[in-house]
N, C-alpha and C positions, 0 to 999 in steps of 0.2 A: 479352485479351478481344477479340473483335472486330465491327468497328463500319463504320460505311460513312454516308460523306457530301460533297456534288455543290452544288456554288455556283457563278454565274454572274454574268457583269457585264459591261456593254454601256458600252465605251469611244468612241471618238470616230469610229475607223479599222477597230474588230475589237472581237467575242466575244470574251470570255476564261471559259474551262468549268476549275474544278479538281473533283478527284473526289482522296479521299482513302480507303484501306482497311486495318483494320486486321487484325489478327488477334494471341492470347499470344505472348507471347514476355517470359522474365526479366527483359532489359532493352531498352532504347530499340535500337531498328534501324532506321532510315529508309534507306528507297529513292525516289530520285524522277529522273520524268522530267520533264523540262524544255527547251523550243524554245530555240534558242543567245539568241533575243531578250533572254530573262530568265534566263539561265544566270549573268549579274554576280548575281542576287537569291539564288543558292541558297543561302547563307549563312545570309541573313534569313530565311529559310522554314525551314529546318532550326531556327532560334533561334525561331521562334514555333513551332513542332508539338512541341518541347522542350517550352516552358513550359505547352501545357495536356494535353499527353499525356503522362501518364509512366513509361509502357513499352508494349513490342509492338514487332510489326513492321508498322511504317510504309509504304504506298505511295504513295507524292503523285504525283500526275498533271496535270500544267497544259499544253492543249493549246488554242490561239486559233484564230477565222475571221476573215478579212478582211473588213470590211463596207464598207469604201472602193472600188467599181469606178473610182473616175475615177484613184487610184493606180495608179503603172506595176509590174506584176506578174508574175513569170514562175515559171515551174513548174523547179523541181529536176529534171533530168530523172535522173539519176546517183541521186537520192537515191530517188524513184517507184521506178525500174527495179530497186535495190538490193531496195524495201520487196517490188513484186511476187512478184520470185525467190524470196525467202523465206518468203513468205506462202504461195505456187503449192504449194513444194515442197510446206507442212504439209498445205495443203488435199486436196494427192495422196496424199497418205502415212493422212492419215484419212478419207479418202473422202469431202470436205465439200462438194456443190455451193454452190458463194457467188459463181460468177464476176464477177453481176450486185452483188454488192455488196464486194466487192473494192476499187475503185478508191477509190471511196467511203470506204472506212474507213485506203486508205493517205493520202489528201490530208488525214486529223484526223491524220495520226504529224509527229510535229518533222520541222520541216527542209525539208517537200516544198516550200516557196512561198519565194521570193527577194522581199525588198519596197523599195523605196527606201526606207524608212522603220527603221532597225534600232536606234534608241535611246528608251526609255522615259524621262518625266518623272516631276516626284516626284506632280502630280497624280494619273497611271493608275496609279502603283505603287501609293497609297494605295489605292485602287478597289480592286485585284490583291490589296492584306493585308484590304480587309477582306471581301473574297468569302473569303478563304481561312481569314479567323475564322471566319465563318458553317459552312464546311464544316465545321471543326473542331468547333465546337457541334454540328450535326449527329449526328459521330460519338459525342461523350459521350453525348449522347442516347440515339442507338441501345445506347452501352454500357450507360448506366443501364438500360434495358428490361430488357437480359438481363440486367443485374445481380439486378434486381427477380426475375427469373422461376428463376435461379440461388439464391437467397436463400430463398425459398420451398420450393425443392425441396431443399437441403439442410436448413431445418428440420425438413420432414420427415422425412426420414431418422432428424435427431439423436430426433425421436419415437419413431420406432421403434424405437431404439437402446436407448432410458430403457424403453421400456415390455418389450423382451424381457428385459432384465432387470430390471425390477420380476416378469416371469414367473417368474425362476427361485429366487423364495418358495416357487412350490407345488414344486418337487422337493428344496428343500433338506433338509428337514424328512426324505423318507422317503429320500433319500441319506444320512445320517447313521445313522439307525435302520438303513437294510440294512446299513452295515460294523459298526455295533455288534452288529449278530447273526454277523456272520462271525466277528467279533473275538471273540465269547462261545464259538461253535461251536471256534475253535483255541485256546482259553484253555482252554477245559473237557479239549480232548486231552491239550497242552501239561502240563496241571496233573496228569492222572494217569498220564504218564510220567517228571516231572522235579519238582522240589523247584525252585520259584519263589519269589525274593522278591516278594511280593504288594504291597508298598507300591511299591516301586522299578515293578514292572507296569504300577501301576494310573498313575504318572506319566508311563511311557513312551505310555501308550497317549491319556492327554488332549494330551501334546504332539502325537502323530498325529493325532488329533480336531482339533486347532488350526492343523494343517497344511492341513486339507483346509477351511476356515474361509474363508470370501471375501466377507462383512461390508464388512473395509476396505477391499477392491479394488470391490465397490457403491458406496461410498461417494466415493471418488476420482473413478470414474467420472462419477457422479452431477454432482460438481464441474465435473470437464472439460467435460461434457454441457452445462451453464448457462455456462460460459465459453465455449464454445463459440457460441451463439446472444446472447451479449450483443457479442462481438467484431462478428457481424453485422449487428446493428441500430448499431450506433456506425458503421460506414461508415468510407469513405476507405479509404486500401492498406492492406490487412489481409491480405493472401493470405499474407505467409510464416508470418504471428503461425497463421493458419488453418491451414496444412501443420504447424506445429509440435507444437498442441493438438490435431491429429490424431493426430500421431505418439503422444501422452499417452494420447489415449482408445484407441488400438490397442494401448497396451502394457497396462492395465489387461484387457484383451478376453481376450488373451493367456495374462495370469496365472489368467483365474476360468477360461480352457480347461483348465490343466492343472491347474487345481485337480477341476475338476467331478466326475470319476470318474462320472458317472452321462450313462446315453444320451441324455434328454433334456433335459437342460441342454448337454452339446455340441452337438445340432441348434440350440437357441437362439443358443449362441457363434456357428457359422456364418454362420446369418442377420446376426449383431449382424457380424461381419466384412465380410458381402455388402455391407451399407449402406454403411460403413465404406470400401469400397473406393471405391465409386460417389459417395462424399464426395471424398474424394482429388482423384478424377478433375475432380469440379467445382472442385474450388481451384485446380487446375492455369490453368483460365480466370478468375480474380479477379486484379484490381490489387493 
């Protein structure tokens, strides 16, 4: 699912800005950049973005300014010159005028600024986790949003689902009555070219009637349907339980298709698959 969240915290010496981004992913994948300053801390950052996120792909970003001028400070020059070439090429290659904001944006990448200063206490680290909490709240946040807006949109779906088939009442009725007329039309041939056991007939022909019967597969469906939208309002990681109960209500969708025999009850099936799919697709983005 993904999420996006920017925390800030103004140390003794220097800004410290984290920016966190998420996006699905099955399981936990963290990526992070980090200045060599706090690169001993990557441990602890990976061990906090674990325990409140618990999956996607991860981007951590912790990037500081210097706010100490009376510190002696010198520019990487090796590391600029590295950042420019690289940047230059991209900006050549997609035609980006940024020249003016360029330099600008390589003195925020790790590494550009050498300081006297290159070891953290536990005071500023504590500062550092708990800006980096804050961002993390951020991102759930933003998750919950779209969780909300995702949640809504697949109940309705599941509505439409329930209601095209509570529609396919009105064709069941004269699908059954059309193949009883067929069935009458080749019974009546049948009977006066050939010498038919009539009882043994009349049993073959109700189990064919019961074949084409799709009652229970409403009924299952129905089930799936309401499991479906309770598993949502319960909340928490629910996305595989969601992919699974999908897979239930797509196999029931399935069986009333090849049951239907009639045109307008397959346009229904369609539909009821179209939602169906566009469900899927949304679980794919759920915790």
């Amino acid at each position: 699912m993904t999420g996006y969240g920017k925390a800030e915290c103004e140390l003794k010496d220097k800004k410290v800005t984290i920016e966190i981004k998420t996006l699905n992913s099955k399981n936990l994948d963290i990526f992070t950049k980090i200045p060599g300053i706090y690169r001993e801390k990557e441990l602890d950052i990976r061990s906090e973005i674990s325990k409140k996120l618990e999956r996607g792909k991860v981007e951590f970003v912790l990037y500081y300014e210097s706010t100490d001028f009376n510190k002696s400070t010198t520019i990487n020059v090796a590391a600029v010159k590295n950042y420019y070439l690289q940047l230059k090429s991209i900006t050549d290659e997609l035609n980006i005028n940024s020249q003016e904001q360029l330099l600008q944006t390589i003195m925020r990448l790790p590494d550009t600024l050498n300081t006297e200063h290159e070891e953290i206490n536990d005071d500023e680290w504590e500062a550092v986790l708990s800006a980096i909490g804050k961002a993390i709240e951020q991102v759930n946040e933003f998750r919950s949003q779209e969780g909300l807006h995702l949640e809504n949109d697949m109940k309705q779906r599941i509505k439409t689902i329930e209601k095209l088939k509570d529609d396919l009442s009105n064709y069941e009725n004269v699908r059954i009555e059309k193949v009883k007329e067929r069935l009458r039309e080749n019974i009546k041939v049948l009977f006066e070219e050939h010498e038919v056991d009539k009882n043994r007939f009349e049993q073959e022909i109700i189990y064919y009637l019961e074949k084409l019967d799709i009652t229970e597969e409403k009924v299952r469906l129905t089930n799936h349907c309401q499991y479906f939208t309770e598993m949502l309002d319960q909340g928490n990681a629910i996305g595989k339980k969601l992919g699974f109960i999908a897979q239930e209500i797509g196999r029931e969708i399935n069986t009333i298709g090849s049951k239907a025999n009639n045109p307008d009850m397959q346009k229904d099936v369609v539909l009821m698959k179209d939602e169906l799919e566009k469900i899927k697709e949304q679980v794919l983005n759920i915790l």
